[in-house]
VOSERO-603160 format. One record per residue (C-alpha): residue in one letter; x negated, y negated, z; chain; residue number from 1. Coordinates in nm, 3 decimals, always signed. Last residue first. Layout:
+------+---------+---------+---------+-----+-----+
: type :       u :       v :       w : mol : seq :
+------+---------+---------+---------+-----+-----+
:    a :       X :       Y :       Z :   A : NUM :
...
+------+---------+---------+---------+-----+-----+
# end
This chain:
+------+---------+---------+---------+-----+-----+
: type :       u :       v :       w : mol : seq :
+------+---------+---------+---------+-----+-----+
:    x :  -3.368 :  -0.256 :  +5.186 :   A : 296 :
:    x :  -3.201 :  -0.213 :  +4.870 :   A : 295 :
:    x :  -3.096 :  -0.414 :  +4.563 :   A : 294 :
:    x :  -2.835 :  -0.462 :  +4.357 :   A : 293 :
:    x :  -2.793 :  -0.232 :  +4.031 :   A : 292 :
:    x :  -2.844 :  -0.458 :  +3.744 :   A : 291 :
:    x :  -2.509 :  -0.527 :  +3.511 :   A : 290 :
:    x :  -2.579 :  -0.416 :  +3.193 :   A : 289 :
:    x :  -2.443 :  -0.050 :  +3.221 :   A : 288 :
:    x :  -2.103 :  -0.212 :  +3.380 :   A : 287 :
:    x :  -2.101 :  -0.431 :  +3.105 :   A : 286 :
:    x :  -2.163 :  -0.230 :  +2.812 :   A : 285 :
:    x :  -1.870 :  +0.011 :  +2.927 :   A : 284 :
:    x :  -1.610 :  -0.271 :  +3.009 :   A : 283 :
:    x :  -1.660 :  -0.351 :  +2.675 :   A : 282 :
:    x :  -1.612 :  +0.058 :  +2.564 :   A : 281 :
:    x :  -1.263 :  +0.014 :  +2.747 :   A : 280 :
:    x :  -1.175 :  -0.322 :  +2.571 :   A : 279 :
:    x :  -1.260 :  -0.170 :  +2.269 :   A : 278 :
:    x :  -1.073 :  +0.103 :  +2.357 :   A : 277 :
:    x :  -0.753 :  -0.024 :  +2.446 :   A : 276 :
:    x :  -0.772 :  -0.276 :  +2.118 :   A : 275 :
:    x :  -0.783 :  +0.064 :  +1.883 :   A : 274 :
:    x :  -0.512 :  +0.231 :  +2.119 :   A : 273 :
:    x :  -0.252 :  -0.086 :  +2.085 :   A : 272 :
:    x :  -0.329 :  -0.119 :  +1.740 :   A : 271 :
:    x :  -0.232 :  +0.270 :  +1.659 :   A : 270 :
:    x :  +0.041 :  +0.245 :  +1.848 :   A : 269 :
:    x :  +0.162 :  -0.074 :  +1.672 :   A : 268 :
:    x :  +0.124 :  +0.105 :  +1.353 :   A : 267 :
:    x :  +0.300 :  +0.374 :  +1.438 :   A : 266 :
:    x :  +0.548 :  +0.162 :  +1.527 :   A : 265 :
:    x :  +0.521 :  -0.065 :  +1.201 :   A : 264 :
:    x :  +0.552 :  +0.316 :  +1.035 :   A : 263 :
:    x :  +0.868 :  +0.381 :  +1.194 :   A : 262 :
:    x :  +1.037 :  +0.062 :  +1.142 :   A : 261 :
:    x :  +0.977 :  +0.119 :  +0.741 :   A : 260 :
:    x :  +1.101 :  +0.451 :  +0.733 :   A : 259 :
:    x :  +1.397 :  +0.315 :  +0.977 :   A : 258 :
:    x :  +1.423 :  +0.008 :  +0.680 :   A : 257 :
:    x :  +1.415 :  +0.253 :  +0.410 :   A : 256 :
:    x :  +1.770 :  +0.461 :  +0.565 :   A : 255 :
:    x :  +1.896 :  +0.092 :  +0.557 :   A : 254 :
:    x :  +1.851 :  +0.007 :  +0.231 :   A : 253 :
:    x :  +1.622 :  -0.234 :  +0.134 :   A : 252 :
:    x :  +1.678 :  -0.317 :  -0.200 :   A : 251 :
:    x :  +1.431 :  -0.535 :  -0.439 :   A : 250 :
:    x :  +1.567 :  -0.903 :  -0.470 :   A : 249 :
:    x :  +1.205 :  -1.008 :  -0.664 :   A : 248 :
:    x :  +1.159 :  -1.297 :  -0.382 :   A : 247 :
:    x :  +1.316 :  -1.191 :  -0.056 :   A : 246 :
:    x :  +1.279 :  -0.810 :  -0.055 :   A : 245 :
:    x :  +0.895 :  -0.774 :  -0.288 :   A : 244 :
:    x :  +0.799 :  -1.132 :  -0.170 :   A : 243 :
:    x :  +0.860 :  -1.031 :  +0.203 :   A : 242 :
:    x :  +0.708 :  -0.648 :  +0.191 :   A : 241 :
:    x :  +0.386 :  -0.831 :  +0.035 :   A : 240 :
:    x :  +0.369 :  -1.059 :  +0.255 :   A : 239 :
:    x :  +0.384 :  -0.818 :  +0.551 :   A : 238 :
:    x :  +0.159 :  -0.590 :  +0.326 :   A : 237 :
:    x :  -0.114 :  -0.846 :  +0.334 :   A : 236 :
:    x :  -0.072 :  -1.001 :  +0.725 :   A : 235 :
:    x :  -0.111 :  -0.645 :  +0.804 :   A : 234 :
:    x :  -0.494 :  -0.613 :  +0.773 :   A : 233 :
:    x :  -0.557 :  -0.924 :  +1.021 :   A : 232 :
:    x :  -0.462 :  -0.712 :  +1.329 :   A : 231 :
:    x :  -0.821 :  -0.488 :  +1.219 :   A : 230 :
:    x :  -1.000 :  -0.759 :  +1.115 :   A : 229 :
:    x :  -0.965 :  -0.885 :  +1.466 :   A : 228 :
:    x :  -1.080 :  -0.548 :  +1.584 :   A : 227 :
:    x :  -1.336 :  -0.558 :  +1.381 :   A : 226 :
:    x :  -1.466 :  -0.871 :  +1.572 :   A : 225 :
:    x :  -1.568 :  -1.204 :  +1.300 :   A : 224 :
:    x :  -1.863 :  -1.357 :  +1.157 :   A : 223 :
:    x :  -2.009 :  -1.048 :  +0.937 :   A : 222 :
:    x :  -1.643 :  -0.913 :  +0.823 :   A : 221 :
:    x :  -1.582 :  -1.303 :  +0.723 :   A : 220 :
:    x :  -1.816 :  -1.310 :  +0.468 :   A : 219 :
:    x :  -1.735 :  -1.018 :  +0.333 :   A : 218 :
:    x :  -1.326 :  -1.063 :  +0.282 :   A : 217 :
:    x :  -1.430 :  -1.386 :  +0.122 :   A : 216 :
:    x :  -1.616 :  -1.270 :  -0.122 :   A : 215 :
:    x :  -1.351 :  -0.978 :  -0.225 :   A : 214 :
:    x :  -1.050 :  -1.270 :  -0.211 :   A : 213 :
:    x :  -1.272 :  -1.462 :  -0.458 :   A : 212 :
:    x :  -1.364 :  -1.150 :  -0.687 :   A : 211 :
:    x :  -1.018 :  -1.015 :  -0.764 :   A : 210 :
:    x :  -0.849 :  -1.330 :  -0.795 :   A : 209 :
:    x :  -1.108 :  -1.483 :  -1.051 :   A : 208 :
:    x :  -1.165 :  -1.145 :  -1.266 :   A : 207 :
:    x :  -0.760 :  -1.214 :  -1.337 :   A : 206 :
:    x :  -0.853 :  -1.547 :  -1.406 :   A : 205 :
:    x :  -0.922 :  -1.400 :  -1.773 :   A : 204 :
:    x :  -0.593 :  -1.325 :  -1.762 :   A : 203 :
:    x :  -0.399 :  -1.627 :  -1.659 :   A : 202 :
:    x :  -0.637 :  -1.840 :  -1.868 :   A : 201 :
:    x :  -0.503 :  -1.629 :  -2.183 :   A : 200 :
:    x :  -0.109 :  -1.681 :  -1.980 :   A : 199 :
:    x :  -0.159 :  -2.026 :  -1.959 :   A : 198 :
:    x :  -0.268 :  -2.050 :  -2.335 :   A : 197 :
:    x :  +0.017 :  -1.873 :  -2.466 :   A : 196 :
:    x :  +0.140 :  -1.555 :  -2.588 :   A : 195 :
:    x :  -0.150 :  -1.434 :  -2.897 :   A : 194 :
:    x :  -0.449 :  -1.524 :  -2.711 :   A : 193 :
:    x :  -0.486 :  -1.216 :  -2.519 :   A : 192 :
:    x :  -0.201 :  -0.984 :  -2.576 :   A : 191 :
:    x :  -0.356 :  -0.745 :  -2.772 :   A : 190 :
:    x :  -0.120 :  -0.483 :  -2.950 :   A : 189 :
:    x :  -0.199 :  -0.568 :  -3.304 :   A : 188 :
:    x :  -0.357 :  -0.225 :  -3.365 :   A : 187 :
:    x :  -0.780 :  -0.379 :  -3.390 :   A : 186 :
:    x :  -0.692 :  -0.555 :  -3.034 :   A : 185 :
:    x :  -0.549 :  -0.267 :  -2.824 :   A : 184 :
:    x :  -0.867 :  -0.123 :  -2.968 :   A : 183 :
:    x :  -1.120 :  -0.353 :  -2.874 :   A : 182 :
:    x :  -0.963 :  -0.395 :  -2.531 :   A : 181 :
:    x :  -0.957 :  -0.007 :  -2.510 :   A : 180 :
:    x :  -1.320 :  +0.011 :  -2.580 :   A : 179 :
:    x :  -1.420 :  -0.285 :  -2.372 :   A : 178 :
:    x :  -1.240 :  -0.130 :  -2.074 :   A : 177 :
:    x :  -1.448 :  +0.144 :  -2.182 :   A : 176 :
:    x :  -1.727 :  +0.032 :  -2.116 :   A : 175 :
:    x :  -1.652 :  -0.195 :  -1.870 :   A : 174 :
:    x :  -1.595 :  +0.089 :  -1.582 :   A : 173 :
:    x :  -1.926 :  +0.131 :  -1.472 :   A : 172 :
:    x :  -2.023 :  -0.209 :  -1.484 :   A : 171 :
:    x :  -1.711 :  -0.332 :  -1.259 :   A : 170 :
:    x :  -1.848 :  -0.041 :  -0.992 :   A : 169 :
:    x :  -2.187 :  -0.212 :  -1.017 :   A : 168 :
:    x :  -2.079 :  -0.561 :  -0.977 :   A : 167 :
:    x :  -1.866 :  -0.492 :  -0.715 :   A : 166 :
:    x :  -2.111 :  -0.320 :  -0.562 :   A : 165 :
:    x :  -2.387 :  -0.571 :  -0.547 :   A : 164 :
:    x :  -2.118 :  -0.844 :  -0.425 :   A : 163 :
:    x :  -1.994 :  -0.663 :  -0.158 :   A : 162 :
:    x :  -2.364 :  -0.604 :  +0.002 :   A : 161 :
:    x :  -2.418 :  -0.199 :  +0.038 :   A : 160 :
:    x :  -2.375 :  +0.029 :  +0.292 :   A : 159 :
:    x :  -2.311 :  +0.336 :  +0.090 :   A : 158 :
:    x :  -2.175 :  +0.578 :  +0.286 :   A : 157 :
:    x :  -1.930 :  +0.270 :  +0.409 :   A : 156 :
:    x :  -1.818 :  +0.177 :  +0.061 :   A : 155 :
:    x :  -1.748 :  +0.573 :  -0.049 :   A : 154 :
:    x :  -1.523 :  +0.575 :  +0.301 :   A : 153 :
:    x :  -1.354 :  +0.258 :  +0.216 :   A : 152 :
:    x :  -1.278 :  +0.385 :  -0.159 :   A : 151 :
:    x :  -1.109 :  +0.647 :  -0.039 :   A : 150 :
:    x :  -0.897 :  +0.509 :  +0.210 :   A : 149 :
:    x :  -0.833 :  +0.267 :  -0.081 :   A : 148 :
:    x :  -0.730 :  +0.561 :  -0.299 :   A : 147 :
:    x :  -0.545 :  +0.717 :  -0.015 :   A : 146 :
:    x :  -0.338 :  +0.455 :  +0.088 :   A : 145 :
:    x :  -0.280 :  +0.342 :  -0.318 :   A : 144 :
:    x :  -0.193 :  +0.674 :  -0.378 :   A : 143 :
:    x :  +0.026 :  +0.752 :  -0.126 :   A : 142 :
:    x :  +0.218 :  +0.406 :  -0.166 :   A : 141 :
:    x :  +0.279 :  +0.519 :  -0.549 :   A : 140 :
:    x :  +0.334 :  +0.881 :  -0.430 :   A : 139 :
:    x :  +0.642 :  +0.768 :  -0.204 :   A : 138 :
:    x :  +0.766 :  +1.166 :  -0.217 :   A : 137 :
:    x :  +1.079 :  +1.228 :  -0.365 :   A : 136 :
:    x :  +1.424 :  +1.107 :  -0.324 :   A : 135 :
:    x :  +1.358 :  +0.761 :  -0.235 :   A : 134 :
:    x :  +1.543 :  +0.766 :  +0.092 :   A : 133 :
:    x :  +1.471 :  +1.129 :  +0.177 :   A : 132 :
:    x :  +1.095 :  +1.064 :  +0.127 :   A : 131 :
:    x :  +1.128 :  +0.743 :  +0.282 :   A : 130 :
:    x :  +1.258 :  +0.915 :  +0.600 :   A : 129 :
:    x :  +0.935 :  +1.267 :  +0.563 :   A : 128 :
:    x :  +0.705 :  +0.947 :  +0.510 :   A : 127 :
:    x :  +0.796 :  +0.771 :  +0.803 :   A : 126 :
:    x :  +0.795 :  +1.127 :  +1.061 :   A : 125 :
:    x :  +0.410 :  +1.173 :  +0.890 :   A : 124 :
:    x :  +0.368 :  +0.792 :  +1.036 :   A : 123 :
:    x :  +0.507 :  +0.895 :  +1.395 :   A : 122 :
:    x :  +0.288 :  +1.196 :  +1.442 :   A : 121 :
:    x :  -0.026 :  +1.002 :  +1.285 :   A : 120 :
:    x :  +0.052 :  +0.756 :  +1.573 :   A : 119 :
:    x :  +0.078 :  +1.005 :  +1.818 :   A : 118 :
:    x :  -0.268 :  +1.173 :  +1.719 :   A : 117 :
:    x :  -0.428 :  +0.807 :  +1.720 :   A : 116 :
:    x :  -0.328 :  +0.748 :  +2.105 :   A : 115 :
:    x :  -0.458 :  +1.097 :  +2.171 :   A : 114 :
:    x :  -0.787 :  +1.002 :  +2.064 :   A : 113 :
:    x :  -0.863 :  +1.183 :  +1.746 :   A : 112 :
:    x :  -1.244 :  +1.359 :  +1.683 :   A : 111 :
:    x :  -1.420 :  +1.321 :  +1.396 :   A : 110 :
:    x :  -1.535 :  +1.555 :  +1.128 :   A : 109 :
:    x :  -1.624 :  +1.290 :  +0.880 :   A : 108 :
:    x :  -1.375 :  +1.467 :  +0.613 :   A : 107 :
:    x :  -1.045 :  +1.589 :  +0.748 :   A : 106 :
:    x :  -1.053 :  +1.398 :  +1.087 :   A : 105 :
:    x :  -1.207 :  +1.059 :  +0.939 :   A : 104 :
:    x :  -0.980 :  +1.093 :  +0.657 :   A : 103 :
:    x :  -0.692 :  +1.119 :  +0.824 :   A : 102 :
:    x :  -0.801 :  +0.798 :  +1.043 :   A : 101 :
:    x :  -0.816 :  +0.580 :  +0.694 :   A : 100 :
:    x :  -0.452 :  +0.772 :  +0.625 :   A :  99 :
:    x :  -0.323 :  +0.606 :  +0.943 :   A :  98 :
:    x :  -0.507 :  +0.204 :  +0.864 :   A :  97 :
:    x :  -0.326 :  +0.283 :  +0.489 :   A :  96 :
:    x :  +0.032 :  +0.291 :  +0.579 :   A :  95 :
:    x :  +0.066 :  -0.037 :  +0.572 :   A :  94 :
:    x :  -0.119 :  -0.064 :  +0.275 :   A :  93 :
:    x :  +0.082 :  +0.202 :  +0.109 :   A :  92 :
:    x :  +0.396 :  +0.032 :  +0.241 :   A :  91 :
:    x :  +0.329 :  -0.286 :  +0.081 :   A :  90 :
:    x :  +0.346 :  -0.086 :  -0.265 :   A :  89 :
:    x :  +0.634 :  +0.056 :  -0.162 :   A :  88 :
:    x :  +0.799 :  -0.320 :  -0.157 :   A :  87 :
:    x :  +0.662 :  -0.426 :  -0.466 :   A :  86 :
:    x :  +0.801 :  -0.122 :  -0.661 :   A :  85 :
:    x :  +0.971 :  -0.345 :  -0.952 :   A :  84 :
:    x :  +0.807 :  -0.181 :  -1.262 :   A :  83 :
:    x :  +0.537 :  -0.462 :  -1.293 :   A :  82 :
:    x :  +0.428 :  -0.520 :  -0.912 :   A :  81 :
:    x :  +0.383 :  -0.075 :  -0.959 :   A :  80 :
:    x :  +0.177 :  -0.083 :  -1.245 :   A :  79 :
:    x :  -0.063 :  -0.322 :  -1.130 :   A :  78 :
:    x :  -0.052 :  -0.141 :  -0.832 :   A :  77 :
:    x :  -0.124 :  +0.188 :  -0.983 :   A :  76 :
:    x :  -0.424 :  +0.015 :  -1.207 :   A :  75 :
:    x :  -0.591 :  -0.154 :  -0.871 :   A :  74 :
:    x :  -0.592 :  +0.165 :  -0.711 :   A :  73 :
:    x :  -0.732 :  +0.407 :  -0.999 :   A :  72 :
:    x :  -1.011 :  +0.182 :  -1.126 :   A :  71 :
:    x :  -1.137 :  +0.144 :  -0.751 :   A :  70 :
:    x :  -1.132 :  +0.532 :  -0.744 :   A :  69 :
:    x :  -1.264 :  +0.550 :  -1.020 :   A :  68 :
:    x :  -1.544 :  +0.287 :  -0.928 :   A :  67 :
:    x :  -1.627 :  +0.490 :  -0.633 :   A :  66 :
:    x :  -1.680 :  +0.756 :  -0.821 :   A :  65 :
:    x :  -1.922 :  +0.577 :  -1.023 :   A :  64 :
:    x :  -2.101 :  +0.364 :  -0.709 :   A :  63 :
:    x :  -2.133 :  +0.682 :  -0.551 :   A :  62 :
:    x :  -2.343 :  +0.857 :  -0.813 :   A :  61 :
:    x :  -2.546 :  +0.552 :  -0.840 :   A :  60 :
:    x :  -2.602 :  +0.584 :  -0.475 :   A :  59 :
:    x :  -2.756 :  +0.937 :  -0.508 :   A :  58 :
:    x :  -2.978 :  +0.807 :  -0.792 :   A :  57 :
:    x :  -3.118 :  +0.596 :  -0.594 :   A :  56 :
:    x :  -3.305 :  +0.365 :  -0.890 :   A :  55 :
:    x :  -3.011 :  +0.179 :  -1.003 :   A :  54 :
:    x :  -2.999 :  +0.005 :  -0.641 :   A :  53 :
:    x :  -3.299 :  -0.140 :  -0.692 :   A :  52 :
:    x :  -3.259 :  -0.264 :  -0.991 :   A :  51 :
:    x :  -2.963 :  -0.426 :  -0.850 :   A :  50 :
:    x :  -3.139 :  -0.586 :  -0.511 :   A :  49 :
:    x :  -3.400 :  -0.716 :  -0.771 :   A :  48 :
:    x :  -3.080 :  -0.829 :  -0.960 :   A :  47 :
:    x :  -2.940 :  -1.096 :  -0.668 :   A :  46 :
:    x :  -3.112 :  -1.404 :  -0.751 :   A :  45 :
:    x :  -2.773 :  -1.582 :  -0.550 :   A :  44 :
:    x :  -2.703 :  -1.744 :  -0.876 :   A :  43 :
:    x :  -2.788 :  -1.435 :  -1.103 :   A :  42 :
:    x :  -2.542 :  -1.213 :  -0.858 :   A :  41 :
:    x :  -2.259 :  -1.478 :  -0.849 :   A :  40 :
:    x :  -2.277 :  -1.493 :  -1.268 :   A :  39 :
:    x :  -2.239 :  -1.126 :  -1.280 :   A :  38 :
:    x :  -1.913 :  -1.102 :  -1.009 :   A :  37 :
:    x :  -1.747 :  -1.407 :  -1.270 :   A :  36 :
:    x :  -1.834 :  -1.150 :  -1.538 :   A :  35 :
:    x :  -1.813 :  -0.772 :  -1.393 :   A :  34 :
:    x :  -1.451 :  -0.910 :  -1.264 :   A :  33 :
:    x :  -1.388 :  -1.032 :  -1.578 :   A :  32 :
:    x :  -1.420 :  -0.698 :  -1.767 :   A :  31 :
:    x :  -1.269 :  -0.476 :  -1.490 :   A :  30 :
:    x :  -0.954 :  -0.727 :  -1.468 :   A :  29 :
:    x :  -0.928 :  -0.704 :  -1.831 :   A :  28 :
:    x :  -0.924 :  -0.357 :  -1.825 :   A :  27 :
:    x :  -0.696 :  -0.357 :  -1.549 :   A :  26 :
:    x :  -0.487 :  -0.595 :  -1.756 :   A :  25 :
:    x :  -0.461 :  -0.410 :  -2.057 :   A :  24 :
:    x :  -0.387 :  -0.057 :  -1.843 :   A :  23 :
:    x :  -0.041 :  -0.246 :  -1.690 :   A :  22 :
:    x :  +0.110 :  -0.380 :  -2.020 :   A :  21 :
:    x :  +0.053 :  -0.760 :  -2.111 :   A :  20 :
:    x :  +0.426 :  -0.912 :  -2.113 :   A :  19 :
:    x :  +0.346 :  -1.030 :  -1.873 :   A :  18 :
:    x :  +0.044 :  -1.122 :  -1.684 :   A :  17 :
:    x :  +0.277 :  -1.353 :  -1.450 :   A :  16 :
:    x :  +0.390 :  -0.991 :  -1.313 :   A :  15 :
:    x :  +0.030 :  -0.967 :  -1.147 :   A :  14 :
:    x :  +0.007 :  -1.289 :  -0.994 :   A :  13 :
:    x :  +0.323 :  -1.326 :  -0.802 :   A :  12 :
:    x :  +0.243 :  -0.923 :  -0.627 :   A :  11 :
:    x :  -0.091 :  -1.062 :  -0.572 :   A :  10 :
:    x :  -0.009 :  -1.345 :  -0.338 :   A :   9 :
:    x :  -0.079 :  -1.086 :  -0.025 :   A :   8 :
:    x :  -0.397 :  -1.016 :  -0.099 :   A :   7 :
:    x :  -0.519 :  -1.410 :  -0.135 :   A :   6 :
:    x :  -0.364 :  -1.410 :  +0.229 :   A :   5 :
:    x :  -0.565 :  -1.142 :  +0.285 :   A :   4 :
:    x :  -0.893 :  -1.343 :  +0.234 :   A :   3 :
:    x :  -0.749 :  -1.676 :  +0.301 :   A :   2 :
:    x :  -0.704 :  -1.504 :  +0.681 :   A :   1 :
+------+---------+---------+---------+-----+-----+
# end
């Protein structure tokens, strides 16, 4: 729960960074991440695990595209709490659990309950409403949905400790976070140190509230049910949806509140499945562990 409620702050943190432009903090993000992420490593006498790493080449390969796609996420919602677009960037992580199943159709080859079918149904019937509300295609919430969809797939094919990868994906992208910092810096266009203390702090924090919510996340993933993870998703877009309507007074139409409905229903068919068969494959385990009685 601290985990996604961290998640579901981020909207407040993000437009405290201005009047820093959306691509200086990401790079700033991507440099303090790498540091605070760094320091956790060399406490916990993590680099064997590192060097280790470095030598699969096939996981290094990963670990790069999965840091674009990382790169690509956190700079669209940066981008998107600073133009106003809180409340579609809640609906890409609502929308996210349906594209996470898309992806397990399109590119693990797996095969849809028909539980999951109806709520893909209903969520491709919430894009084609917000699509008319909006007047084009939600591509911000797309693109967050996907990219983390994405990203979760990369994460799972690699199968590596949060921390480790974090680190890794933060190193691939310093450089030229570095680069652009430098030069951002060199034109009179840095921000850092030249607004105010609180908002310096503010920034480098920025590697703070990416990292703590992170460590949390995979701690709790090893203590807790999936499926409890699974209900636990929403409380981030649900705050999200609430500081983007009641906080930053962004409209919600009516024709965007049936978009909306019809992706928590989805949603809600798509929980109601998932818990249906876990329950089903506990029933499963229990009936196969249970010793046949005996005969005379």
């Amino acid at each position: 729960m601290a985990a996604y409620l961290c998640w579901g702050l981020f909207p407040l943190y993000w437009k405290l960074l201005r009047p820093a432009t959306p691509l200086e903090i990401l790079a700033h993000r991507i440099v303090w991440s790498l540091v605070l992420v760094g320091i956790v490593v060399a406490v916990a006498r993590g680099w064997r695990r590192i060097r280790e790493l470095l030598r699969d080449r096939r996981r290094v390969v990963l670990i790069v595209i999965a840091s674009i796609v990382l790169a690509a996420n956190w700079g669209t919602y940066i981008y998107a709490v600073n133009a106003d677009r809180v409340v579609e960037t809640s609906l890409g992580y609502f929308i996210n659990p349906l594209v996470t199943v898309l992806l397990g159709v399109f590119v693990l080859h797996e095969h849809l309950r028909p539980g999951q079918w109806v709520a893909l149904a209903i969520g491709a019937a919430a894009i084609a409403v917000l699509t008319v509300d909006y007047g084009h295609v939600p591509y911000i919430a797309l693109v967050l949905a996907f990219s983390f969809g994405f990203y979760g797939l990369i994460k799972k094919r690699l199968g590596v400790p949060a921390t480790d990868g974090l680190f890794l994906e933060s190193a691939a992208l310093v450089l030229p976070a570095v680069a652009y910092l430098a030069v951002l810096a060199v034109q009179g266009g840095s921000s850092l140190g030249h607004t105010s203390l609180g908002h310096t702090l503010l920034l480098i924090g920025s590697g703070v509230a990416t990292a703590i919510p992170l460590l949390l996340f995979a701690g709790a993933a090893n203590r807790i049910p999936l499926s409890a993870i699974g209900l636990l998703q929403y409380l981030a877009p649900i705050m999200q949806l609430g500081i983007g309507v009641l906080i930053y007074g962004e409209p919600m139409p009516p024709v965007r509140l049936v978009g909306f409905a019809l992706v928590w229903l989805a949603l809600a068919v798509f929980s109601w499945d998932g818990i249906r068969q876990v329950r089903r494959q506990a029933r499963h385990r229990a009936r196969l562990m249970t010793p046949e009685p005996a005969t005379v």
